[in-house]
VORO-637221 format. One record per residue (C-alpha): residue in one letter; x, y, z. Coordinates in pm, 1 decimal. Each point is the difference from the previous one (the first is absolute). Layout:
N
<rec 'a'; <X; Y; Z>>
...
END
This chain:
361
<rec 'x'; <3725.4; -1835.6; -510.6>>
<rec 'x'; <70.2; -211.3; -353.7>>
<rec 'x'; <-45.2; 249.3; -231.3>>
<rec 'x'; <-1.3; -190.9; -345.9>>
<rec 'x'; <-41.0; 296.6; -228.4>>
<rec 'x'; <214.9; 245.6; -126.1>>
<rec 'x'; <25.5; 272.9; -216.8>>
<rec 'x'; <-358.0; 199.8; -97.9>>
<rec 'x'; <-216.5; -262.0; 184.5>>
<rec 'x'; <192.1; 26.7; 319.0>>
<rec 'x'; <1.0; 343.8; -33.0>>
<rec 'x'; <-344.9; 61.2; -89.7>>
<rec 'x'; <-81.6; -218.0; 305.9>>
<rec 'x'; <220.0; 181.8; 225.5>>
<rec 'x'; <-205.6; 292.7; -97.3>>
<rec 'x'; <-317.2; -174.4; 64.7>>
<rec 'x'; <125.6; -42.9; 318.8>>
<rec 'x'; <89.6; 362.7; 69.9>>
<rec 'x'; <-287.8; 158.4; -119.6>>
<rec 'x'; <-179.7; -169.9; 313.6>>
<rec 'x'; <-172.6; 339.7; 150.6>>
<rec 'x'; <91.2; 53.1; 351.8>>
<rec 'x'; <-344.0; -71.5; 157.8>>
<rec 'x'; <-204.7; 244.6; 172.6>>
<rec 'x'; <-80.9; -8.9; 347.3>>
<rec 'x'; <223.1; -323.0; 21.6>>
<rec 'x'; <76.3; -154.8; 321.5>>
<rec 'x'; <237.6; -261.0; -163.7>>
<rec 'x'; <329.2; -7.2; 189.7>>
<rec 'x'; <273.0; 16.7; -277.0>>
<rec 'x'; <128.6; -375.8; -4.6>>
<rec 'x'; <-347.6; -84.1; -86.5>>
<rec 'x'; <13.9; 212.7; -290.3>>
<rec 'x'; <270.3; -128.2; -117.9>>
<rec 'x'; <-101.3; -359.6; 18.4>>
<rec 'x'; <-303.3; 78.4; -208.5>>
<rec 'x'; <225.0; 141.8; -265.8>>
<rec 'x'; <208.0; -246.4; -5.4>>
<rec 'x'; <-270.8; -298.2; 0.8>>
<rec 'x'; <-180.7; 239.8; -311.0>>
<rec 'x'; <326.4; -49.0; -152.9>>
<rec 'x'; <56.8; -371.9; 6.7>>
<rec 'x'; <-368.8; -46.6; -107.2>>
<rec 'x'; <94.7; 200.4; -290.1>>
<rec 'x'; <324.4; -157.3; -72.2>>
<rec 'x'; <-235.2; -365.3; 0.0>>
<rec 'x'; <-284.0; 157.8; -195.7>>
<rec 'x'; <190.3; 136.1; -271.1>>
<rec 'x'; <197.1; -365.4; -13.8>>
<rec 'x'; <-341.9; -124.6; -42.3>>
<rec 'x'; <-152.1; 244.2; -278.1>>
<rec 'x'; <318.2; 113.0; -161.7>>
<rec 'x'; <-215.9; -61.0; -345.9>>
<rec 'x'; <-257.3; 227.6; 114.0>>
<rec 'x'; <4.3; 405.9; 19.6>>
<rec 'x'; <88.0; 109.9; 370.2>>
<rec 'x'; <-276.2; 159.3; 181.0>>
<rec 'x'; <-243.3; -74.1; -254.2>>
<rec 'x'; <-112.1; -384.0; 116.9>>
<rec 'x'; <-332.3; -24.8; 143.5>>
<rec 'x'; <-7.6; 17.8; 392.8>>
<rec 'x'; <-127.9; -357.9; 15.3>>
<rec 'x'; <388.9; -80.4; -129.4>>
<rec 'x'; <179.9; 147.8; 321.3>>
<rec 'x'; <155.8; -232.5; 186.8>>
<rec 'x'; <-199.3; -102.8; 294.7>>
<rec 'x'; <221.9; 149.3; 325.3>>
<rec 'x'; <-53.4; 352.3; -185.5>>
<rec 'x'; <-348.1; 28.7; 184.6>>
<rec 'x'; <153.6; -39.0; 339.4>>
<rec 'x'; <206.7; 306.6; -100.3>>
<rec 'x'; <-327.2; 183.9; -91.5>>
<rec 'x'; <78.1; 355.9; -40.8>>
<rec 'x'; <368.1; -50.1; -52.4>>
<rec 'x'; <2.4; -213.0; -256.3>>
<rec 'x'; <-273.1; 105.5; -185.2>>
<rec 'x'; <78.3; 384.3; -36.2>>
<rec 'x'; <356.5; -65.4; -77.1>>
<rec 'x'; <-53.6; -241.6; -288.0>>
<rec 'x'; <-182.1; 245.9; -80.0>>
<rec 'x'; <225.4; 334.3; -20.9>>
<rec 'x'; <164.4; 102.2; -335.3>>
<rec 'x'; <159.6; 292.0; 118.1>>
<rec 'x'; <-198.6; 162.9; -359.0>>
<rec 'x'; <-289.1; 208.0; 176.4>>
<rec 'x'; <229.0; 209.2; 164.1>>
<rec 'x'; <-258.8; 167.0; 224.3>>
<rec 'x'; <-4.5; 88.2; 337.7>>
<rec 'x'; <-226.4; -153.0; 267.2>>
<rec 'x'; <-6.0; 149.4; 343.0>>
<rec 'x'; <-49.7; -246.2; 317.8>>
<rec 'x'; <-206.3; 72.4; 244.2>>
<rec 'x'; <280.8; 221.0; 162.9>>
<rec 'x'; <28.7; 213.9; -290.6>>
<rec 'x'; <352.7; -156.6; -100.0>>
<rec 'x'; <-4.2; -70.2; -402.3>>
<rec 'x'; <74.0; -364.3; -106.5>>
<rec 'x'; <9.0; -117.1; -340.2>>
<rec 'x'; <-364.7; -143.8; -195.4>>
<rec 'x'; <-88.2; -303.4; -67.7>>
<rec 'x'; <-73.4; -87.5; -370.7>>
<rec 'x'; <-295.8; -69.4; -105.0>>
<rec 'x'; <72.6; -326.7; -57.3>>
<rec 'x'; <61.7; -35.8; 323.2>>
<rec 'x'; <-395.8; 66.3; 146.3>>
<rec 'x'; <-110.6; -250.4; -318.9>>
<rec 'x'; <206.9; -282.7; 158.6>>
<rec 'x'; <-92.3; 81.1; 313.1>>
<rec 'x'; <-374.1; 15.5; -52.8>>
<rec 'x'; <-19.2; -344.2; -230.1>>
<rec 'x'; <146.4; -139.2; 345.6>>
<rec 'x'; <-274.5; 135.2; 214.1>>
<rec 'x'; <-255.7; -101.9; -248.0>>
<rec 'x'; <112.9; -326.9; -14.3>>
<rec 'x'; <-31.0; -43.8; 354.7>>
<rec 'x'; <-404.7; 176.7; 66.7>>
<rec 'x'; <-93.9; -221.5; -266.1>>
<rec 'x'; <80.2; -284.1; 178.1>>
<rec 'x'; <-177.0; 104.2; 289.8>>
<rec 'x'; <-363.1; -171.0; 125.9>>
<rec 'x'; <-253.8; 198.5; -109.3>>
<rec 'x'; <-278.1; 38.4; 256.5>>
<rec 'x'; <-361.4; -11.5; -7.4>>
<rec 'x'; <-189.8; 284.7; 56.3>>
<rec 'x'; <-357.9; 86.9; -55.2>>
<rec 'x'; <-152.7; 303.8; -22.1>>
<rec 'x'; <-130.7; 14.8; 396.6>>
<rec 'x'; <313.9; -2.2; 149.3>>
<rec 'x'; <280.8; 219.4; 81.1>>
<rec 'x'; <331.4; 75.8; -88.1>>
<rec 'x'; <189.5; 55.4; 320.0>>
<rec 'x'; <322.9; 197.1; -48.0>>
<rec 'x'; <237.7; 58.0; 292.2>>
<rec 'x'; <280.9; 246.6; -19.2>>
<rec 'x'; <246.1; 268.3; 134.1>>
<rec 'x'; <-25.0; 355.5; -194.0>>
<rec 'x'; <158.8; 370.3; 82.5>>
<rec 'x'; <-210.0; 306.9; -24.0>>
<rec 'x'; <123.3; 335.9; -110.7>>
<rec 'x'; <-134.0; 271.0; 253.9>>
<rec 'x'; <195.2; 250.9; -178.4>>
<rec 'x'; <-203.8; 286.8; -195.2>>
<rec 'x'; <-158.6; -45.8; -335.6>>
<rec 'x'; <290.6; 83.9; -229.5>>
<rec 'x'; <263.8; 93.5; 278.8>>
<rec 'x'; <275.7; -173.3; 219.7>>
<rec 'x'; <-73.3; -375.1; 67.3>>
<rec 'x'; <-78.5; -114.4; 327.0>>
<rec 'x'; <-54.8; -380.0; 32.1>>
<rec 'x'; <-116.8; -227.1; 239.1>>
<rec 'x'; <169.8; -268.9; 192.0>>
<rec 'x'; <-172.5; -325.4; -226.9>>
<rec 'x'; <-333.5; -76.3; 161.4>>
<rec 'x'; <-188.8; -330.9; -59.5>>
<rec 'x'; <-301.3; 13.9; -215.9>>
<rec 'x'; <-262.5; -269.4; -51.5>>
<rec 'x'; <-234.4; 18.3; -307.1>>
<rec 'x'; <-348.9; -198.0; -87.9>>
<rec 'x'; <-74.4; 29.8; -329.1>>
<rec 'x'; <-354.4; -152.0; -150.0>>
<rec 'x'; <30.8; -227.8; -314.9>>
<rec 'x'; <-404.8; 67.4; -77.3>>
<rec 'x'; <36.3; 107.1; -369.3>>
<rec 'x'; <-184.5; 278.9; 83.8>>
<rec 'x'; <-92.3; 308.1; -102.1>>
<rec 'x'; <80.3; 34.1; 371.8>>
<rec 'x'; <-2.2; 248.2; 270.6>>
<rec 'x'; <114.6; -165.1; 297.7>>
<rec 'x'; <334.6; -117.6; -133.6>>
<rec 'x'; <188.0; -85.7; 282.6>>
<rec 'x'; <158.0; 97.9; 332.0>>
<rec 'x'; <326.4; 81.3; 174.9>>
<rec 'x'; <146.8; -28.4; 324.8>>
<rec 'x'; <247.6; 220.2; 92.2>>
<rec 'x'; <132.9; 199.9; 342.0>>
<rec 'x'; <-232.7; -186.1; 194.4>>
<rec 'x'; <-377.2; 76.7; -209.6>>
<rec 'x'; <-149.6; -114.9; -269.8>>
<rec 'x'; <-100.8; 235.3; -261.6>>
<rec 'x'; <-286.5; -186.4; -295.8>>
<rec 'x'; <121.0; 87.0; -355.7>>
<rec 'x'; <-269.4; 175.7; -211.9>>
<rec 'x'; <11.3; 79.7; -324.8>>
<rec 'x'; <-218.3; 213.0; -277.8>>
<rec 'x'; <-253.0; 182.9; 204.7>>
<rec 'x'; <8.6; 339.3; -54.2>>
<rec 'x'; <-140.0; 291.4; 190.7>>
<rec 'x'; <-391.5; 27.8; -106.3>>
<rec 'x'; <1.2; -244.8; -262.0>>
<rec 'x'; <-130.7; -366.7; -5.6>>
<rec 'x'; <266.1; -263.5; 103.9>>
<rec 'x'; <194.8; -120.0; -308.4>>
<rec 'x'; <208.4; -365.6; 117.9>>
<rec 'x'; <351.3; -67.1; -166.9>>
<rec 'x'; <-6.9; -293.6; -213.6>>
<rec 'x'; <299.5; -229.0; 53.1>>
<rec 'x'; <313.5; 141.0; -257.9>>
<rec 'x'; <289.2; 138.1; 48.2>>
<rec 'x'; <-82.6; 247.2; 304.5>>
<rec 'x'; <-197.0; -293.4; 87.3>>
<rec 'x'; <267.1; -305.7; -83.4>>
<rec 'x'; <-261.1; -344.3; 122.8>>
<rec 'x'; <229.3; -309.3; -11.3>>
<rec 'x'; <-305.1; -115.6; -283.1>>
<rec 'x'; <101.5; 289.5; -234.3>>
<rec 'x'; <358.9; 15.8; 98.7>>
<rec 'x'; <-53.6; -378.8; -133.0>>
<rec 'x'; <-218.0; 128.8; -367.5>>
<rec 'x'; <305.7; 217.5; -81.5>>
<rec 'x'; <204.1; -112.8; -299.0>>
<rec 'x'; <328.1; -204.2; 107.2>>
<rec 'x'; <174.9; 80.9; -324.6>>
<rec 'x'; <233.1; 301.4; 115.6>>
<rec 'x'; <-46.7; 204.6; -307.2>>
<rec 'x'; <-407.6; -31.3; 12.3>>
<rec 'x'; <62.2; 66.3; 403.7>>
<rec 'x'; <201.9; 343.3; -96.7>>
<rec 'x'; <-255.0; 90.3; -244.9>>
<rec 'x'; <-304.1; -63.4; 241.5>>
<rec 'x'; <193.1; 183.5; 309.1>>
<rec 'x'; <12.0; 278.1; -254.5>>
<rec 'x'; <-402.8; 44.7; -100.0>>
<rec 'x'; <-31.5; -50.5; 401.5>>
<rec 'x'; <227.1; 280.2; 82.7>>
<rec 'x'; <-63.9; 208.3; -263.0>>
<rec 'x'; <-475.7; -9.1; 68.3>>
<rec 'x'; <138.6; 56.7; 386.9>>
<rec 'x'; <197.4; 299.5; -49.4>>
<rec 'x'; <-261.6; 172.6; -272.1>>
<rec 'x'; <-287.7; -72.3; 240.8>>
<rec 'x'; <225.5; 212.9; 249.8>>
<rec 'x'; <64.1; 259.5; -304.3>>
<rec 'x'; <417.0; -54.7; 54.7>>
<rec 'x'; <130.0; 231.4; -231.7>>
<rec 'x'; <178.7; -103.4; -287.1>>
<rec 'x'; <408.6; 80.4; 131.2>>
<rec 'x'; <-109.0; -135.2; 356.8>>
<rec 'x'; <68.0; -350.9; -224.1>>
<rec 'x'; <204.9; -261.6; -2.5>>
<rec 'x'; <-65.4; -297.7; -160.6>>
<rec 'x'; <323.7; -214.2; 137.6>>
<rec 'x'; <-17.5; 183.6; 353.8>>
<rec 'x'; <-363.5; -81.6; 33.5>>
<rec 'x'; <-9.3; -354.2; -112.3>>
<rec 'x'; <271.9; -50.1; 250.4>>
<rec 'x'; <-168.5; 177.2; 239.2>>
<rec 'x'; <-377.1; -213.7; -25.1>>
<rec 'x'; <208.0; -331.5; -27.7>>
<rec 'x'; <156.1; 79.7; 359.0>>
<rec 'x'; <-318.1; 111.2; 148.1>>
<rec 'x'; <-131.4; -331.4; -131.0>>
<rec 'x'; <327.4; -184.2; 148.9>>
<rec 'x'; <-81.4; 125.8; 343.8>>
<rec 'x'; <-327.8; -74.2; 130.4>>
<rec 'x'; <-142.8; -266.5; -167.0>>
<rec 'x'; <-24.3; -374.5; 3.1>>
<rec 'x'; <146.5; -74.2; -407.4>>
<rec 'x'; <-86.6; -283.2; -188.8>>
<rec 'x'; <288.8; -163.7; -104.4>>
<rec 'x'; <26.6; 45.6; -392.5>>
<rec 'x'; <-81.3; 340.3; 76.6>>
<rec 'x'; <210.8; 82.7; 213.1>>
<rec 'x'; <285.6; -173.2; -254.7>>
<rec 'x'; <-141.5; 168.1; -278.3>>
<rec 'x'; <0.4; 375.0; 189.8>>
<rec 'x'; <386.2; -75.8; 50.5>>
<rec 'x'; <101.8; -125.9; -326.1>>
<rec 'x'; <-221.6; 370.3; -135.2>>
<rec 'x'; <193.6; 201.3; 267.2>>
<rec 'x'; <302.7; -115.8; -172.2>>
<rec 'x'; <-148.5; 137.1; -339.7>>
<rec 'x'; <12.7; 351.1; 172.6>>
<rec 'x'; <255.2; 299.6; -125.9>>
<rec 'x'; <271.2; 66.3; 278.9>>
<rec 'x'; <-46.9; -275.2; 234.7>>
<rec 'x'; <275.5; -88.0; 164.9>>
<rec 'x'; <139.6; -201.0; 350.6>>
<rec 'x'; <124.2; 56.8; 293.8>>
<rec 'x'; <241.6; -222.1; 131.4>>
<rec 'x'; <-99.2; 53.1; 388.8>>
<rec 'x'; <-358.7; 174.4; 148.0>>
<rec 'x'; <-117.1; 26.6; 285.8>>
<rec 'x'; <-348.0; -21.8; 93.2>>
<rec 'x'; <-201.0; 117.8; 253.9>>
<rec 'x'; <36.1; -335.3; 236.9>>
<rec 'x'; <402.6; 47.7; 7.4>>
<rec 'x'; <-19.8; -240.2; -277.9>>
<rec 'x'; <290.3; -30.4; -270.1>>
<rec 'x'; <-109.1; -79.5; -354.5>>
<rec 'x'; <80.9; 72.7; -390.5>>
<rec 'x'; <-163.4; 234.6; -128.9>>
<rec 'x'; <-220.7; 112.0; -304.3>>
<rec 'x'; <38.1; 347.3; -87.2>>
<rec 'x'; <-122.3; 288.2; -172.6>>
<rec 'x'; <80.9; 376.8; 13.7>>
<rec 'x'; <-308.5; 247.7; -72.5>>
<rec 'x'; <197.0; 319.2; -167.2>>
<rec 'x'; <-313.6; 239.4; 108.9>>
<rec 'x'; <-2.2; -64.9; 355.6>>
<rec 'x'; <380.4; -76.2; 40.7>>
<rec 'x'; <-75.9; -285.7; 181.3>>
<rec 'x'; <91.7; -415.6; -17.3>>
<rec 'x'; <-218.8; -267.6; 75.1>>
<rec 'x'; <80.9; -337.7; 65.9>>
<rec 'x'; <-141.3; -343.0; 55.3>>
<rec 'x'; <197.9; -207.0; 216.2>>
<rec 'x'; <-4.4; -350.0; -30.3>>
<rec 'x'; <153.3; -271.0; 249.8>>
<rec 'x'; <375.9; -107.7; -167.0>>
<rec 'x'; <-37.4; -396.1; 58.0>>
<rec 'x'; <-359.1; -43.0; -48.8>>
<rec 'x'; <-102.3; 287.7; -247.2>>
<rec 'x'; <-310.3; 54.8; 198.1>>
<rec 'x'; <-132.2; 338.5; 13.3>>
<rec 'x'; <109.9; 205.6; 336.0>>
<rec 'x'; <-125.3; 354.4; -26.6>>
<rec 'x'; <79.8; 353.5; -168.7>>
<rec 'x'; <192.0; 302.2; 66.4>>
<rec 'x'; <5.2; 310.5; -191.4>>
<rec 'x'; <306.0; 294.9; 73.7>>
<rec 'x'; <95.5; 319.7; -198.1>>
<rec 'x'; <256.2; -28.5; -276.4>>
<rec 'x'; <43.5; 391.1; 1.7>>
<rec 'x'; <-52.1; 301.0; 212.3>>
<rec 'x'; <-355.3; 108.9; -13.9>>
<rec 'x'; <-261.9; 155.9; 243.9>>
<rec 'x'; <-48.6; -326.3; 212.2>>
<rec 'x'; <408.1; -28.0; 72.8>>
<rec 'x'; <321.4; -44.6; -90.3>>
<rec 'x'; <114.6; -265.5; -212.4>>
<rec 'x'; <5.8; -343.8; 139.0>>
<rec 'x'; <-332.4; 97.2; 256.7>>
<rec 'x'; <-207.6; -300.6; 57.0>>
<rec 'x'; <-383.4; 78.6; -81.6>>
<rec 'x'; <-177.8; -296.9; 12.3>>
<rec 'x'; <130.0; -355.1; 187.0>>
<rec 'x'; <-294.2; -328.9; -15.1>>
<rec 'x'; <10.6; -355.6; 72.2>>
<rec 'x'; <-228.4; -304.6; -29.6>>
<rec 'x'; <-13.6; -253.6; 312.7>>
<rec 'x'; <-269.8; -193.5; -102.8>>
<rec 'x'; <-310.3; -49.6; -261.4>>
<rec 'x'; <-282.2; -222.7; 60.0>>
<rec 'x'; <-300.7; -74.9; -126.2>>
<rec 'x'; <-277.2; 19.5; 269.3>>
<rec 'x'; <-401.1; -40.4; 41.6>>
<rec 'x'; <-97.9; 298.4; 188.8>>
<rec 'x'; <107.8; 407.6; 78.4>>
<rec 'x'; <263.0; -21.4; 295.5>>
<rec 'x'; <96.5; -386.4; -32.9>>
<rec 'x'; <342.1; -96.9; 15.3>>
<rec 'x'; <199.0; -249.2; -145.9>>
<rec 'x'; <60.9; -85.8; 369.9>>
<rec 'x'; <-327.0; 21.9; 179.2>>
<rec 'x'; <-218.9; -190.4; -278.3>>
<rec 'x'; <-15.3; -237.5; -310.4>>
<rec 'x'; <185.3; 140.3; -312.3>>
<rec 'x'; <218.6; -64.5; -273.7>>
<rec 'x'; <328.4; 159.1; 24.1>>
<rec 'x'; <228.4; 132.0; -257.1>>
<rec 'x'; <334.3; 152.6; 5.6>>
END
């Protein structure tokens, strides 16, 4: 390789280049490895010929040269590494391997925004269904104990866009039944229908929220924050970051997104304390994808959204420990998802494949 630089450029490339975290649960035979680092390297030795008048690693994503998306996770998280952090983020195996900047998750999420607001936004009225297909683990193990989980199992959801209040929200299909999803009708009392919101999310008010990422953080907030007093969650149970994070990947998951919503939840998500990326996830298809990651210090767990490295499109989740605790040792896998399809459909049961709809993915 034509290296052109030479003293403290080259060498704070080189270092770039060797902060590249060994990936977990990588399948990568070594030469391939190597020919991503050194493609990441000649991208950066062009780059920096390119915007040698601007600061390095602080250009907008829109700026990176255009064969950097077909390195996806690669690229990405190592332009992203400054080596200053200096904190430790376990794999999936439990092996430690250095964290990614912050910077690092904000380039990375401008990218994904950039490409889900491009997307064609469906039409969907408020008689139809959103029709979710995907693969999810269970954990069998005891409440608080050892984790057990499940082989991933496919799941099919139906969930109504009436604006409600509503009481027959939906329906899922999974190991072969179909169970109907009800929802505020307690014991002896008259039925009380969930309106559509954010244990609700309709693609019509997932469509009225504000697309201006600080308005969206400050919404999510007064969202969170009436849901957990209604369910009296005591004051230290709370985490403002943790929980935003949280409701945005519930949101990610099943759900048919408009598309300046879903660019405006990503370009919030970046907004969030101690997100960070992982350069190689896994999800619960066999999948490989870069990952968007947080670590919840109460439960000692990580959580991250995986996201296809060519296309940016969203894969699935997968959540493991980050230290011992009652579920497991460090590096246990607790929770594994993936999307295979979303649809928008005219009836309970339908299928993309059996009758009219308008697809999404």
């Amino acid at each position: 390789m034509n290296d052109r630089t030479s003293g403290p450029e080259r060498a704070e490339r080189e270092e770039l280049a060797r902060l590249l975290p060994a990936p977990a649960e990588r399948d990568l035979p070594p030469g391939r490895h190597l020919h991503h680092k050194e493609t990441l390297m000649r991208l950066i030795d062009q780059d920096g010929d390119r915007t040698s008048t601007r600061p390095r690693l602080l250009r907008p994503a829109v700026l990176l040269p255009a064969a950097g998306l077909a390195l996806g996770g690669v690229l990405l998280t190592t332009l992203a590494a400054t080596g200053r952090d200096g904190a430790q983020a376990p794999s999936a195996a439990g092996t430690g391997s250095r964290a990614m900047a912050p910077r690092g998750a904000v380039v990375l999420l401008d990218r994904i925004a950039s490409v889900a607001a491009k997307k064609d936004e469906p039409k969907v009225t408020d008689d139809q269904f959103v029709y979710v297909k995907t693969l999810q683990t269970d954990n069998n193990g005891s409440f608080g104990g050892p984790v057990k989980l499940t082989e991933p199992r496919e799941r099919e959801v139906w969930m109504s866009q009436k604006a409600g209040p509503v009481i027959d929200v939906g329906l899922i299909h999974e190991d072969g039944s179909y169970y109907p999803i009800e929802v505020g009708v307690p014991d002896g009392e008259p039925a009380v229908g969930y309106p559509a919101g954010l244990s609700r999310p309709t693609y019509t008010w997932l469509a009225s929220l504000p697309t201006d990422p600080d308005a969206l953080l400050q919404r999510l907030t007064t969202e969170i924050t009436r849901d957990q007093d209604q369910r009296d969650t005591p004051a230290k149970d709370r985490d403002q970051a943790q929980d935003t994070f949280d409701a945005i990947g519930e949101l990610l998951r099943e759900t048919v997104m408009p598309p300046k919503t879903a660019a405006a939840f990503y370009k919030a998500a970046a907004k969030i304390p101690g997100v960070t990326v992982d350069s190689d996830a896994v999800d619960a298809a066999g999948r490989h994808g870069i990952g968007v990651a947080r670590d919840n210090t109460r439960t000692g767990d990580r959580t991250t959204w995986i996201f296809n490295s060519t296309t940016l499109e969203y894969l699935g989740e997968r959540s493991y420990l980050i230290r011992d605790t009652s579920m497991g040792k460090e590096g246990t896998l607790i929770n594994k998802s993936a999307v295979l399809e979303r649809a928008v459909v005219d009836a309970l049961r339908e299928k993309p494949s059996t009758g009219k709809s308008s697809t999404t993915t």
